[in-house]
MARBA-3410 file (N, C-alpha, C, O; in Angstrom, 1 decimal):
83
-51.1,-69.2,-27.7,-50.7,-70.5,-28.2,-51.9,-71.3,-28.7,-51.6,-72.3,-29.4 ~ -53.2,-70.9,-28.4,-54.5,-71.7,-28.9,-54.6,-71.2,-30.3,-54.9,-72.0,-31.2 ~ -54.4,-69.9,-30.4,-54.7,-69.4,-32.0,-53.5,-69.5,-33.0,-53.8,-69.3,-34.2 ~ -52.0,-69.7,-32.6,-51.1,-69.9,-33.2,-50.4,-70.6,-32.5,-50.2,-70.6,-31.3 ~ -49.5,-71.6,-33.5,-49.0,-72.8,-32.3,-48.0,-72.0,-32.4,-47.5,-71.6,-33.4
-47.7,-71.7,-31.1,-46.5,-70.6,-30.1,-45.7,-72.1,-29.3,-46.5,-72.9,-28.8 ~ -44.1,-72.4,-29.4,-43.8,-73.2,-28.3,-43.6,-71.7,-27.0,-42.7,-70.8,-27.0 ~ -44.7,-72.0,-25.9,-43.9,-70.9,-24.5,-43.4,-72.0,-23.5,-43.4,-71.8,-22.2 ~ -43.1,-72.9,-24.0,-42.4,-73.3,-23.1,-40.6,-73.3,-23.6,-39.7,-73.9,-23.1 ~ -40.6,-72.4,-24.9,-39.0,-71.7,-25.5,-39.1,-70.3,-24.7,-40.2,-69.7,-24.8
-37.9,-69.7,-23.6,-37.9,-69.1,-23.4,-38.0,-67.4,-24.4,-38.7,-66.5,-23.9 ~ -37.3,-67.3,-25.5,-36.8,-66.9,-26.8,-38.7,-66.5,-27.2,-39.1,-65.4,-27.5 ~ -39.5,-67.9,-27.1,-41.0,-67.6,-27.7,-42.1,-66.8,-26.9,-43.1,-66.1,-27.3 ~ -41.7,-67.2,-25.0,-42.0,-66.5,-24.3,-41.8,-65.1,-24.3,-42.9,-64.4,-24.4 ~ -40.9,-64.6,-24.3,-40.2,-63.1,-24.0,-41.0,-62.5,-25.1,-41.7,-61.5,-25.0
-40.9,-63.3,-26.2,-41.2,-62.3,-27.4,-43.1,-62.3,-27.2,-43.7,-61.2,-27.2 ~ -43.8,-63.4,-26.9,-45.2,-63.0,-26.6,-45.5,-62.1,-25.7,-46.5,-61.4,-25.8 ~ -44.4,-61.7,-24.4,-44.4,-60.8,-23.5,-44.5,-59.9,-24.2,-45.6,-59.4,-24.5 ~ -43.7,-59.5,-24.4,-43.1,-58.3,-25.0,-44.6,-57.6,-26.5,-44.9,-56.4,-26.7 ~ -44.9,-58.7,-27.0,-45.8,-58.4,-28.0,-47.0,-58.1,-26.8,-47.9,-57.4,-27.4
-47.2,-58.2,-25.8,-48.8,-58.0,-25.2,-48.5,-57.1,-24.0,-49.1,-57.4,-23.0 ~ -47.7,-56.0,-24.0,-46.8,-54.9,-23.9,-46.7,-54.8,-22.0,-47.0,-53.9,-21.2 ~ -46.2,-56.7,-22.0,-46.1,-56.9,-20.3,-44.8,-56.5,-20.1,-43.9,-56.6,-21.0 ~ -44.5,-55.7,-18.5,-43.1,-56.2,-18.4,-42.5,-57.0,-17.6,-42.6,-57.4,-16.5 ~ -41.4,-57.2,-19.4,-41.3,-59.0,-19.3,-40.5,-59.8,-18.2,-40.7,-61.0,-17.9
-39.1,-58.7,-17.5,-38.3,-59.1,-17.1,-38.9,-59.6,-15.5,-38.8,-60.8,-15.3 ~ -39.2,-59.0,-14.8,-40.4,-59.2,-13.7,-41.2,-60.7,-13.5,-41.2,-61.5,-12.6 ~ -41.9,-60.7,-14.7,-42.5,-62.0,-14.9,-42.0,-63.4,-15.0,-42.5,-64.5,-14.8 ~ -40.7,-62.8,-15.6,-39.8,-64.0,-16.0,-38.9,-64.2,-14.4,-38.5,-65.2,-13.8 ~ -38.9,-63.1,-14.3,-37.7,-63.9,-12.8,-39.0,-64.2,-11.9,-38.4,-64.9,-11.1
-40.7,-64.2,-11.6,-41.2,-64.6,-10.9,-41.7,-65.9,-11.2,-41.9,-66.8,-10.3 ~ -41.9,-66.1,-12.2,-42.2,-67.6,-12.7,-41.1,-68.9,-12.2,-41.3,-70.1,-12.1 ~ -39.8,-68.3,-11.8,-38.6,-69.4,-11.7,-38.6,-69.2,-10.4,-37.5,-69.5,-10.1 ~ -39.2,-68.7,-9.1,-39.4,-68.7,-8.0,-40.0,-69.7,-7.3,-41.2,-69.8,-7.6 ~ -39.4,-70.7,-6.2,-40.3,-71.6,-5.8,-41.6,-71.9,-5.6,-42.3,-72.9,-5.9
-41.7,-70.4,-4.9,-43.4,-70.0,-4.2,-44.2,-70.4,-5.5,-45.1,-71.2,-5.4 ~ -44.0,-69.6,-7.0,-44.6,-69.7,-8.1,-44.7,-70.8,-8.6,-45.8,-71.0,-9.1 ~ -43.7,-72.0,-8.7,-43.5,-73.1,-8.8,-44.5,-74.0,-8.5,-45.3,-74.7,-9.2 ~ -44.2,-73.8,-6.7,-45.1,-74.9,-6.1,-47.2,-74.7,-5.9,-48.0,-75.4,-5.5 ~ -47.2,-73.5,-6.5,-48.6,-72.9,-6.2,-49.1,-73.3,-7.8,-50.2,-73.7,-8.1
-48.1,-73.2,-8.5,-49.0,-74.1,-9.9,-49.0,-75.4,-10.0,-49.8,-76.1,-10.7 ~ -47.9,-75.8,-9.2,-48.0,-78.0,-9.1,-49.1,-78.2,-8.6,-49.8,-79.0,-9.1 ~ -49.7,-77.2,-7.0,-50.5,-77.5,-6.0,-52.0,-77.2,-7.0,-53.0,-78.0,-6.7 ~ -52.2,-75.9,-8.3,-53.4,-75.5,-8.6,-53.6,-76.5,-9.7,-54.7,-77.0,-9.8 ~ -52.5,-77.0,-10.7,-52.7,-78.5,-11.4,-52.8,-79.6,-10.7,-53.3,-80.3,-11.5
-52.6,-80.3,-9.6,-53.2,-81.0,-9.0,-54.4,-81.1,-8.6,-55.0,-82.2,-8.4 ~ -55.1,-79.9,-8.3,-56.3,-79.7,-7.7,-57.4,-79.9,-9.2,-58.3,-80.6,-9.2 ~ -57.2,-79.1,-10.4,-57.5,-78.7,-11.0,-57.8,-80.4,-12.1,-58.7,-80.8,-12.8 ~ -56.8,-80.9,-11.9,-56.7,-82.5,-12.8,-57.6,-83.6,-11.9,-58.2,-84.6,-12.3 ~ -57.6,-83.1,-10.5,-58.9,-84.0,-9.4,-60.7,-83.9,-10.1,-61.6,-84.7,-10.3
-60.6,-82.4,-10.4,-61.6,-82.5,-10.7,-62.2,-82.5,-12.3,-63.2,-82.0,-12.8 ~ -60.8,-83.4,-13.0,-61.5,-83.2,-14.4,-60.7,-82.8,-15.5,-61.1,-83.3,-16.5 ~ -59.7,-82.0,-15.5,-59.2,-81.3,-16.3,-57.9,-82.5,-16.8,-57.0,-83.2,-16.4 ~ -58.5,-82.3,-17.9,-57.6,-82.8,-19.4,-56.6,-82.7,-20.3,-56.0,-83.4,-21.0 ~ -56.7,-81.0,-20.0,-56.3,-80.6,-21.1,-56.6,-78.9,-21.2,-57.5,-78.6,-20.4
-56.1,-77.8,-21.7,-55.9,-76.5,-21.7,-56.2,-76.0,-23.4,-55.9,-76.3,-24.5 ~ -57.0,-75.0,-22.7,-57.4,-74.6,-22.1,-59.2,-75.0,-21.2,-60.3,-74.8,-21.6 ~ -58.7,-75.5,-20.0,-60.1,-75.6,-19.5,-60.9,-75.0,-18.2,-60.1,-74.8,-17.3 ~ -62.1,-74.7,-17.9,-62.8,-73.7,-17.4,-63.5,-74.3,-16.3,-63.9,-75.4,-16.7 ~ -63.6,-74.2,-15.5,-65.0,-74.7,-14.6,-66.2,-73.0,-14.2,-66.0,-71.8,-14.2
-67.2,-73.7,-14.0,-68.3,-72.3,-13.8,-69.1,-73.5,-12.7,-69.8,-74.3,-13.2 ~ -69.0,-73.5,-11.3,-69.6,-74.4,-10.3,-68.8,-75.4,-10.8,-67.7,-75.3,-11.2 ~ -69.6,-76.5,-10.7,-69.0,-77.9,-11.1,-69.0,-77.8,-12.5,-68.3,-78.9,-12.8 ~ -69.3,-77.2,-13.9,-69.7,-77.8,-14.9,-68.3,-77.3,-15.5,-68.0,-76.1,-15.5 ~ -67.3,-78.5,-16.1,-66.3,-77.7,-17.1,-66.0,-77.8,-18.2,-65.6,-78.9,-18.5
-66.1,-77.1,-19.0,-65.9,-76.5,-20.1,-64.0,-76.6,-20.4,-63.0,-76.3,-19.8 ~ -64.1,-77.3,-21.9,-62.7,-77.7,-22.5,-62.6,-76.5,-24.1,-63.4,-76.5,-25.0 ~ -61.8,-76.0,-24.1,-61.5,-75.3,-25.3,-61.9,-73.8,-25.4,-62.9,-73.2,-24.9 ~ -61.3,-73.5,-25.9,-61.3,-71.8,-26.4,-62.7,-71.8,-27.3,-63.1,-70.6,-27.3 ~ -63.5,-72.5,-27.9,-63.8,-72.1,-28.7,-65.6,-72.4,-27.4,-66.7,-72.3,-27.9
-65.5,-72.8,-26.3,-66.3,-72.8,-25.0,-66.5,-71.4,-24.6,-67.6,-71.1,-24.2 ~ -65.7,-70.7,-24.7,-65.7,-69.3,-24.0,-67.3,-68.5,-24.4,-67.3,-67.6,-23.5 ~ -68.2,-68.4,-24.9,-69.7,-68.0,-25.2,-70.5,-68.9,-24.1,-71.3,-68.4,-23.4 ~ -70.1,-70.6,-24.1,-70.7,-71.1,-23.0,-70.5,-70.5,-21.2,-71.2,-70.4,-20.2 ~ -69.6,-70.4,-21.5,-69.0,-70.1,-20.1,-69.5,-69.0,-19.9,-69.9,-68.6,-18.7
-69.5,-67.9,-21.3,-69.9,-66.7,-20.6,-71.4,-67.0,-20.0,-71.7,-66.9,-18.8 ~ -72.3,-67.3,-21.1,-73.5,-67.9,-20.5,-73.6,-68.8,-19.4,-74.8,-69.1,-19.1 ~ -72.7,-69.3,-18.8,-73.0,-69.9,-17.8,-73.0,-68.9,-16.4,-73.7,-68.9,-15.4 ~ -72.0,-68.0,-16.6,-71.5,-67.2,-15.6,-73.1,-66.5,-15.5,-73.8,-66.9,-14.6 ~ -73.4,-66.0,-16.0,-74.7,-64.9,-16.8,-75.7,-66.2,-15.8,-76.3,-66.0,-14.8
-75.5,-67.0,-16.2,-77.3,-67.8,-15.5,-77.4,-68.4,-14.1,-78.2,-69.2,-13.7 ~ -76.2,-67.8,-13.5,-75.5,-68.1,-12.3,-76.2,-66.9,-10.9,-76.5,-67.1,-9.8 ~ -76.4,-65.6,-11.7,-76.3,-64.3,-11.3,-77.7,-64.5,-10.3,-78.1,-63.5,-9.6
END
């Protein structure tokens, strides 16, 4: 959805990105409408908006985070100077 505006929040747009990135789809889709899954992404977006997060896609490496896809070289480098 960062490299082509995809709506996945259309079920119809979802299935078919599944399906294109050769997951199976049916599995995923009945896991995602499960409470447990529900409540563990309310609980990981709340934690994740405490410390910063604005907006998606975004990264943390320690405390420092990184906003956007086009970050992903930083982050690798960050992971890398971590070691």
């Amino acid at each position: 959805m960062w490299a082509e505006p995809k709506r996945l929040d259309d079920p119809d747009v979802l299935r078919s990105a599944l399906t294109e990135s050769t997951l199976d789809v049916e599995p995923l889709l009945a896991l995602v409408q499960t409470a447990e899954v529900k409540d563990e992404l309310r609980t990981k977006t709340e934690r994740s908006v405490a410390r910063g997060t604005f907006g998606s896609p975004t990264f943390f490496v320690g405390d420092e985070i990184f906003f956007g896809k086009d970050r992903l070289r930083d982050i690798e480098e960050a992971i890398l100077a971590r070691r």
